[in-house]
C-alpha positions as CSV (number, residue, x, y, z in Angstrom):
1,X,-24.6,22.4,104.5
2,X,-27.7,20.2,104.2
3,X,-29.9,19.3,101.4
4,X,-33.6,18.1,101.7
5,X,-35.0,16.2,98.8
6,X,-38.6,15.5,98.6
7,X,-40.6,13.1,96.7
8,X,-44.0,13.5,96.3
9,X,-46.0,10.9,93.8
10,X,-48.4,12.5,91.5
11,X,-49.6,9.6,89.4
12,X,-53.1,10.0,90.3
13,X,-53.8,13.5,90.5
14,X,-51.8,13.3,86.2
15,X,-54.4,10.4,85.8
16,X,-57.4,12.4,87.1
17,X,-56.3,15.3,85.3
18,X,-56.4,13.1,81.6
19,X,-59.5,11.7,82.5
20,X,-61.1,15.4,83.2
21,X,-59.4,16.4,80.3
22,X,-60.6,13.6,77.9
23,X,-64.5,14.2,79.5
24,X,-64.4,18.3,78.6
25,X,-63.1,17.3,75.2
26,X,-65.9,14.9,74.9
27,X,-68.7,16.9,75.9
28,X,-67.1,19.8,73.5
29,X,-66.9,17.2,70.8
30,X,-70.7,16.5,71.0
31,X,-71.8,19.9,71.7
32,X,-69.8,21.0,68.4
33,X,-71.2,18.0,66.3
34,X,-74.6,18.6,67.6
35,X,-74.3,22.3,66.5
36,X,-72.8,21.0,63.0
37,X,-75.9,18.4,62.7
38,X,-78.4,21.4,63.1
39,X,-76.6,23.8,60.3
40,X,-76.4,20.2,58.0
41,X,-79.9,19.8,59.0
42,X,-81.6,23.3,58.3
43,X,-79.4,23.3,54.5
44,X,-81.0,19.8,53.9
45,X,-84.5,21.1,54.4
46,X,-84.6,23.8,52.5
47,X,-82.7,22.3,49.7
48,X,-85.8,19.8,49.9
49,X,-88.3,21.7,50.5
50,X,-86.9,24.7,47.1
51,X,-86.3,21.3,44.9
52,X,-89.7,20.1,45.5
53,X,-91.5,23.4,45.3
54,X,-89.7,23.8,42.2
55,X,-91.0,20.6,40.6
56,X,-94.7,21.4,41.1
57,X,-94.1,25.3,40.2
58,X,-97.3,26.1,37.9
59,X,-94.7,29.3,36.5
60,X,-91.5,29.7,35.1
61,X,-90.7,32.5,37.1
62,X,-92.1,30.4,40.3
63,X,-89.0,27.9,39.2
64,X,-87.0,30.1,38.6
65,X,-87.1,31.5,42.6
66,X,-87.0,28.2,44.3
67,X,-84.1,26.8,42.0
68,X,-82.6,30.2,43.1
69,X,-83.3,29.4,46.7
70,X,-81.8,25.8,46.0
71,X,-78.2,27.1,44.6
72,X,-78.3,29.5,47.7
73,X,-78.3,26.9,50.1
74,X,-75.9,24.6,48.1
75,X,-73.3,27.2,48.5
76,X,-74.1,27.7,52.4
77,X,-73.4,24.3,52.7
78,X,-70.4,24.2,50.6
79,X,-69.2,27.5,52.9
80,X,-69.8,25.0,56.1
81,X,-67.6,22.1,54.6
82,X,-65.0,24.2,54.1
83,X,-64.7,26.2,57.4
84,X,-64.8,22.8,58.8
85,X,-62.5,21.0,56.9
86,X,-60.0,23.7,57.1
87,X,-60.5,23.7,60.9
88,X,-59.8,19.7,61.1
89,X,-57.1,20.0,58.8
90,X,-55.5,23.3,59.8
91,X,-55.6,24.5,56.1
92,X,-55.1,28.0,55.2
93,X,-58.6,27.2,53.0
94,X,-59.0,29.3,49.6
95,X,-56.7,32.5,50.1
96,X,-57.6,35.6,48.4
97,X,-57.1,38.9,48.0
98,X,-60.2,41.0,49.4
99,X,-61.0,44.5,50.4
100,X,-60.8,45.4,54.0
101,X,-63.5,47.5,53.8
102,X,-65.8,45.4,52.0
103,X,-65.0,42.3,54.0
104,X,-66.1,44.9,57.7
105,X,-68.7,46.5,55.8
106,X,-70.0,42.6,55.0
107,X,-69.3,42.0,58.4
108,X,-71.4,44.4,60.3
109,X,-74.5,43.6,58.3
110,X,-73.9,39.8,59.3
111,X,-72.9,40.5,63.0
112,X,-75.5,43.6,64.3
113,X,-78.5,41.3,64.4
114,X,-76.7,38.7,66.8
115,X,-76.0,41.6,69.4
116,X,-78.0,43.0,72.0
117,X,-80.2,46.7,71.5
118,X,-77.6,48.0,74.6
119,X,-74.5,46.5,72.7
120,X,-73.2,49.1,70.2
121,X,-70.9,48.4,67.5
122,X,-68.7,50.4,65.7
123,X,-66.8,49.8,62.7
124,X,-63.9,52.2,61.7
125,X,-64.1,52.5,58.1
126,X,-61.0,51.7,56.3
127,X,-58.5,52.7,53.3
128,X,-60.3,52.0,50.2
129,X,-56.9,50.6,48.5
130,X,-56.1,48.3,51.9
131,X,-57.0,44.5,50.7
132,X,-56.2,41.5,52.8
133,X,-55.3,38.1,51.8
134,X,-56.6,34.9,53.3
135,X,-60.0,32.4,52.9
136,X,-62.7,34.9,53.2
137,X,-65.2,32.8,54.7
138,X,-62.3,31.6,57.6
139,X,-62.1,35.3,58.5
140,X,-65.4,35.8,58.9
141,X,-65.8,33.1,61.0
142,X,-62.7,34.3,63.2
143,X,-64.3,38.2,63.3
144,X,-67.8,36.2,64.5
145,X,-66.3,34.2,67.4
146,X,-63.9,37.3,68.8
147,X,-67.4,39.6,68.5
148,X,-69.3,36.7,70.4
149,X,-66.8,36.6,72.9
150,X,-66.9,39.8,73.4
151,X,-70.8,40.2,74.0
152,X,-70.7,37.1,76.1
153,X,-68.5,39.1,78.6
154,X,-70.3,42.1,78.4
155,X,-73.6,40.5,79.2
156,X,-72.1,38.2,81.7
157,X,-70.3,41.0,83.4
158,X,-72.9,44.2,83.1
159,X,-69.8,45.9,82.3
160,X,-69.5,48.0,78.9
161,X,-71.7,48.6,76.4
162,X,-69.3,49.0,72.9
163,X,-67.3,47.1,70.4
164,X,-64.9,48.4,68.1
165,X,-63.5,47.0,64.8
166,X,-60.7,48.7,63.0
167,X,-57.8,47.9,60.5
168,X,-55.2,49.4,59.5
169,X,-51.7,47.9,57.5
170,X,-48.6,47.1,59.5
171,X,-44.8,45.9,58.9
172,X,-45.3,43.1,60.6
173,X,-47.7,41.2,63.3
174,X,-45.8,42.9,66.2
175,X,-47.1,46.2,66.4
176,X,-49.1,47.3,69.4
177,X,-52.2,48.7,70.0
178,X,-52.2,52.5,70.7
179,X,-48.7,52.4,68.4
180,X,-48.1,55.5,66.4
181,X,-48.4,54.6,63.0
182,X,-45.3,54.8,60.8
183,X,-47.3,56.9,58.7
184,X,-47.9,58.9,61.5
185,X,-44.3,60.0,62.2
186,X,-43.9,60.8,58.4
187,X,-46.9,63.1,58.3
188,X,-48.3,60.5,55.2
189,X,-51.7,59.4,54.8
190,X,-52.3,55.3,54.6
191,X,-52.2,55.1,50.8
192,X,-48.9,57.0,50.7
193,X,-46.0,55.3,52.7
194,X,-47.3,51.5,53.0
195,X,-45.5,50.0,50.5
196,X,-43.4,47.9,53.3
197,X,-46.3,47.0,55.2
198,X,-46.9,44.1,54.0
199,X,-49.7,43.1,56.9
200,X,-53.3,43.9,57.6
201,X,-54.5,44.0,61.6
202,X,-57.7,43.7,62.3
203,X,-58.5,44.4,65.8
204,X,-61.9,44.1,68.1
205,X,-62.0,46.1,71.1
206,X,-64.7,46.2,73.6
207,X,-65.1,48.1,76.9
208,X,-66.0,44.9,79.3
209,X,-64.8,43.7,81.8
210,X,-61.6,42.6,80.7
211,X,-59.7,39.6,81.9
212,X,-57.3,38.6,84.6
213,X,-53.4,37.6,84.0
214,X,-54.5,34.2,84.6
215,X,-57.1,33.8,82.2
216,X,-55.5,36.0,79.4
217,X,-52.9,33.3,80.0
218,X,-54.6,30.5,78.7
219,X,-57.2,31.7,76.5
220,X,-56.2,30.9,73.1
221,X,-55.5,27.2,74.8
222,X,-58.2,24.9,73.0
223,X,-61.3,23.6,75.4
224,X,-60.5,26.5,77.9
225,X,-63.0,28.6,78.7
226,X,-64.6,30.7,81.6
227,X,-67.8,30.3,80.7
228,X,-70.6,27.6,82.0
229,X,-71.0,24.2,80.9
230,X,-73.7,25.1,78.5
231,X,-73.0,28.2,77.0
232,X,-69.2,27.5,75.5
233,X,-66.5,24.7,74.5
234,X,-63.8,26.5,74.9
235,X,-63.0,26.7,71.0
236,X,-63.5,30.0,70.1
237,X,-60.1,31.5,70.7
238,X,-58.0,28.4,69.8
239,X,-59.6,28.1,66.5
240,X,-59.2,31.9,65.4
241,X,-55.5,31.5,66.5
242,X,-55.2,28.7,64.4
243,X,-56.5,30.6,61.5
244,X,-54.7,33.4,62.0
245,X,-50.5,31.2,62.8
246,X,-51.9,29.1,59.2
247,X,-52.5,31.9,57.0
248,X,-49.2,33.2,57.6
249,X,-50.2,35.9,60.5
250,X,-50.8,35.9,64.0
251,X,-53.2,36.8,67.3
252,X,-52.2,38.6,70.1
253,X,-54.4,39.4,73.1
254,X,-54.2,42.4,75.3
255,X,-56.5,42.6,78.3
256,X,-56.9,43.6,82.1
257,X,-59.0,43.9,85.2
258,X,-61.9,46.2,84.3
259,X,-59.9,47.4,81.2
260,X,-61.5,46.1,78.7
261,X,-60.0,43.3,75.8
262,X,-58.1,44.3,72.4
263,X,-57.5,41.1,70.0
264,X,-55.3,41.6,67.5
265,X,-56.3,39.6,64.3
266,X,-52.8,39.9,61.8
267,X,-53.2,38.5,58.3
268,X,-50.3,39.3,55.0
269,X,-52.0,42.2,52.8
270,X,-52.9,41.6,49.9
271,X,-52.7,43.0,46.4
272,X,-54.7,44.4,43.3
273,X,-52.7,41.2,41.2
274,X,-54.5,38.7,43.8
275,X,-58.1,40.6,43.3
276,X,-60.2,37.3,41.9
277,X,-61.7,38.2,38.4
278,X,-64.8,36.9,39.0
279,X,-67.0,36.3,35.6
280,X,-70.3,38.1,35.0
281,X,-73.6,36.4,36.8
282,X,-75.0,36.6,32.6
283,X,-71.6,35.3,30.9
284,X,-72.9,32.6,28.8
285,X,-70.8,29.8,29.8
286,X,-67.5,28.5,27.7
287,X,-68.7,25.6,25.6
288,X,-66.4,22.5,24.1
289,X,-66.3,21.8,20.7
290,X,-66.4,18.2,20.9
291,X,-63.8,17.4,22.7
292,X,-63.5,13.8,24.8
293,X,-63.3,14.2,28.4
294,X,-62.6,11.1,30.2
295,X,-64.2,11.1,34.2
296,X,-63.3,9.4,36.8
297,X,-66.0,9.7,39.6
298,X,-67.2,6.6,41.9
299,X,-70.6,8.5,43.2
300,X,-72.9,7.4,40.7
301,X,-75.4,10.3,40.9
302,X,-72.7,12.5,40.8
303,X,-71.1,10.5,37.7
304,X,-74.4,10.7,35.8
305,X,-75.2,13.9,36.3
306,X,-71.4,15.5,35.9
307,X,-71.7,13.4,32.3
308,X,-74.8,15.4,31.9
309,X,-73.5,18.9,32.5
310,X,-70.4,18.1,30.1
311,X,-72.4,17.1,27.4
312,X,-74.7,20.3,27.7
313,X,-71.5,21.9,27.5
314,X,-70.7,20.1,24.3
315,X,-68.1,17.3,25.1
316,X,-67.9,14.3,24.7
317,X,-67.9,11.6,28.2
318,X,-66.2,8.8,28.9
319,X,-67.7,8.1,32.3
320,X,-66.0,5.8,34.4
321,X,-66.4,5.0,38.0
322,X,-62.9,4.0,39.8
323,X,-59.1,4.6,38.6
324,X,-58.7,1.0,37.3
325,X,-61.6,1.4,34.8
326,X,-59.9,4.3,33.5
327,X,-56.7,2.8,33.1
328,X,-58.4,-0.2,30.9
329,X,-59.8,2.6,28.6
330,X,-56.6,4.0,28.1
331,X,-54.9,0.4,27.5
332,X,-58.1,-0.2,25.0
333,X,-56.5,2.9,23.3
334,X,-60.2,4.6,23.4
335,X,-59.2,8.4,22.6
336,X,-59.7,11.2,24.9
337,X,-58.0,14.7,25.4
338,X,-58.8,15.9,29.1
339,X,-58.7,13.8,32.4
340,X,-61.7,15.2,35.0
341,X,-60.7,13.3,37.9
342,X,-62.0,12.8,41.7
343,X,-59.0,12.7,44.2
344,X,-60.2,9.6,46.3
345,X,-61.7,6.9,44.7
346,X,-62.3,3.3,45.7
347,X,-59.5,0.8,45.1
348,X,-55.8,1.2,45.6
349,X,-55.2,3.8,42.9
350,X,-56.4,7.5,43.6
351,X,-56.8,10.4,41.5
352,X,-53.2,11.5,41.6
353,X,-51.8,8.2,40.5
354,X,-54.2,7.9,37.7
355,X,-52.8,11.0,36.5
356,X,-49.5,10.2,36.7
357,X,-50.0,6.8,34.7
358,X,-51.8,8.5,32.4
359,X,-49.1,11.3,31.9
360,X,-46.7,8.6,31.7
361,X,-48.8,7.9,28.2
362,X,-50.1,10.9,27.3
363,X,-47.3,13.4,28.5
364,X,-49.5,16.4,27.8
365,X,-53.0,15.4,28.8
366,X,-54.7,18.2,30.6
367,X,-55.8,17.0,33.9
368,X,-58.3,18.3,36.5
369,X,-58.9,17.1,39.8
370,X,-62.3,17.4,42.0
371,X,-62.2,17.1,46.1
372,X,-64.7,17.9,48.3
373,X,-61.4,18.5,50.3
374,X,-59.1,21.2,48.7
375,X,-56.4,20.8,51.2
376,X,-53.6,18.8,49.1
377,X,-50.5,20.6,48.6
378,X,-48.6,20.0,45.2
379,X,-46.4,17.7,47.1
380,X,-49.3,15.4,47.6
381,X,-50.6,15.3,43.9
382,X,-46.9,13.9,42.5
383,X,-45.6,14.9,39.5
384,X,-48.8,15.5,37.8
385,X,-49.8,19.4,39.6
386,X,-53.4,20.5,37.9
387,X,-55.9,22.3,39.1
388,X,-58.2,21.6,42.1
389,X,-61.8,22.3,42.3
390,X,-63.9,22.1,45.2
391,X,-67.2,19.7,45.2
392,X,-69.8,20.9,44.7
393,X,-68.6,22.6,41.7
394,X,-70.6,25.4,39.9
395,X,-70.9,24.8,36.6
396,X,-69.7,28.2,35.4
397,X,-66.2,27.1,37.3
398,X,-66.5,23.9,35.6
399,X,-66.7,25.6,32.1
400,X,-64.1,27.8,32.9
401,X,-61.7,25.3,34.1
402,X,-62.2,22.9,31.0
403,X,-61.6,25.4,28.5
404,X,-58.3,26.8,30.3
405,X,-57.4,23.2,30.5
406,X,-57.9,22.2,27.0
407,X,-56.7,25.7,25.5
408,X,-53.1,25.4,27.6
């Protein structure tokens, strides 16, 4: 019996493989923040040039359009924070409870003028009653980059000419494409015998050219891709994977040689008690009746003119700028009977402690906090747990909040 042992030093070809590795994360890095720069960049202008326009405007209805304009682009640019902040963070962002068929119907519209006259999509329409339950804007986001993907290798390739988007509900995430329903084998329709299925799988199928063991392998790992240097980073996948194992769900890919790619996109179902009731666009907006609102914001803009919106509402502002100016209010026993809070402000003591030292005063002061990052989990906020809104905040959200607060 003999045994041969062989040693072979790899501590190069490991240190050559880093250093390739940290270069294509690098040049992804600043292809992705050069992407980001030129969406920041486009809001920015037209939020200039509609704030301008609407300062000279010779007619109120003139105003009225580009102010219009303005609020549109604010909330673009509050849609981009949040995709990106939920990517950095690996949040599940704002989950909600939307209609499938809405959220595809939506979808289409967004996606058909990015594809090619020979690319044909087709969306399956599905069961009215089917809603699914996760941060809207996320999901769009993950349909747009398995769509892209999928045109990429279709015009790459020459091969195929369709793309197919369906959903239907499902027990759990690991059902398989081409599976017989349940419903099926019960001769029900989808509205009849899905109380159990508590999932929704969205799934985009296109007839290209499909992909190789290898490659279907690795392609949800982040910074791989088979594309050139200058037309992907490699993201695409990894970050709808992420989406999808963060909302509770989960991505499975199904693909061969000249067969064509399935992606299954499986997200928890949702329910008519987690439909959003959304106010009215012509609800006047809840007013105060003189109530004292103490805020704590460290932007001053911001401070002046969130002291200017509450008053229009009809409080009253105590406006200070850090945590420690607060606290010397409330140990100068100046009255107040709401805390509106930012998270992170300057100095050692954040939003969350400020509400707790309050509370430890006031045991039933209502308290709201502001972010422009929504991430924080109860655990984070202490024993103080209020509601979070996202900067910037709408004012009818504002209103809303401040009278729930104050009438609780």
């Amino acid at each position: 019996m003999a045994l041969v042992l062989v040693l072979d030093d790899v501590t190069n070809e490991e240190l050559n493989r880093q250093v390739n590795d940290r270069r294509n994360r690098l040049d992804a890095l600043g292809e992705l923040t050069g992407g980001i720069a030129h969406d920041i960049n486009n809001l920015l202008a037209s939020l200039l040039y509609a704030v301008d326009l609407a300062g000279t405007a010779t007619t109120s209805e003139h105003q009225a359009r580009f102010l219009g304009i303005a609020t549109t682009t604010i909330n673009r640019g509050r849609q981009l924070t949040t995709r990106l902040l939920a990517f950095a963070k690996r949040q599940p962002g704002f989950a909600m409870a939307k209609p499938v068929r809405e959220t595809l119907t939506e979808f289409h519209d967004l996606i058909r003028p990015m594809l090619e006259t020979r690319i044909e999509i087709q969306v399956q329409e599905a069961d009215p009653d089917l809603l699914v339950y996760c941060d809207p804007a996320q999901l769009e986001t993950a349909l747009m980059n398995l769509v892209l993907n999928s045109r990429d290798a279709i015009m790459s390739s020459g091969h195929g000419t369709r793309i197919t988007l369906k959903a239907r509900p499902v027990a759990a995430p690991q059902d398989r494409p081409g599976a017989k329903s349940r419903n099926d084998d019960k001769g029900l329709g989808t509205s009849a015998a899905n109380a159990n299925h508590r999932y929704v799988e969205l799934s985009v199928t296109d007839d290209g050219p499909g992909m190789n063991n290898a490659t279907l392998i690795r392609c949800t790992d982040p910074f791989f891709t088979t594309k050139d240097a200058n037309s992907g980073t490699g993201l695409g996948l990894s970050m709808v994977y992420g989406f999808a194992r963060h909302s509770n769900g989960d991505l499975r890919v199904y693909s061969q040689p000249d067969g064509g790619t399935t992606v299954q996109l499986t997200l928890p179902r949702g329910s008519d008690l987690s439909l959003p009731k959304a106010a009215a666009p012509d609800t006047p907006l809840e007013k105060g009746a003189g109530e004292t609102i103490l805020l704590a914001e460290d932007e001053p803009d911001l401070r002046q003119m969130t002291r200017d919106m509450l008053v229009t509402l009809g409080y009253q502002v105590l406006p200070v700028g850090s945590a420690q100016q607060a606290l010397e209010l409330l140990q100068d026993s100046n009255p107040f009977d709401l805390l509106l809070t930012d998270v992170v402000m300057p100095g050692s003591i954040g939003g969350f402690e400020l509400a707790s030292r309050i509370r430890q005063v006031h045991p039933g002061m209502p308290v709201i906090y502001t972010s422009g990052f929504t991430g924080y989990t109860p655990d984070e906020m202490g024993p103080v747990t209020a509601p979070l809104l996202q900067k910037p905040v709408h004012p009818r959200d504002l209103a809303a909040a401040l009278a729930a607060a104050l009438r609780d």
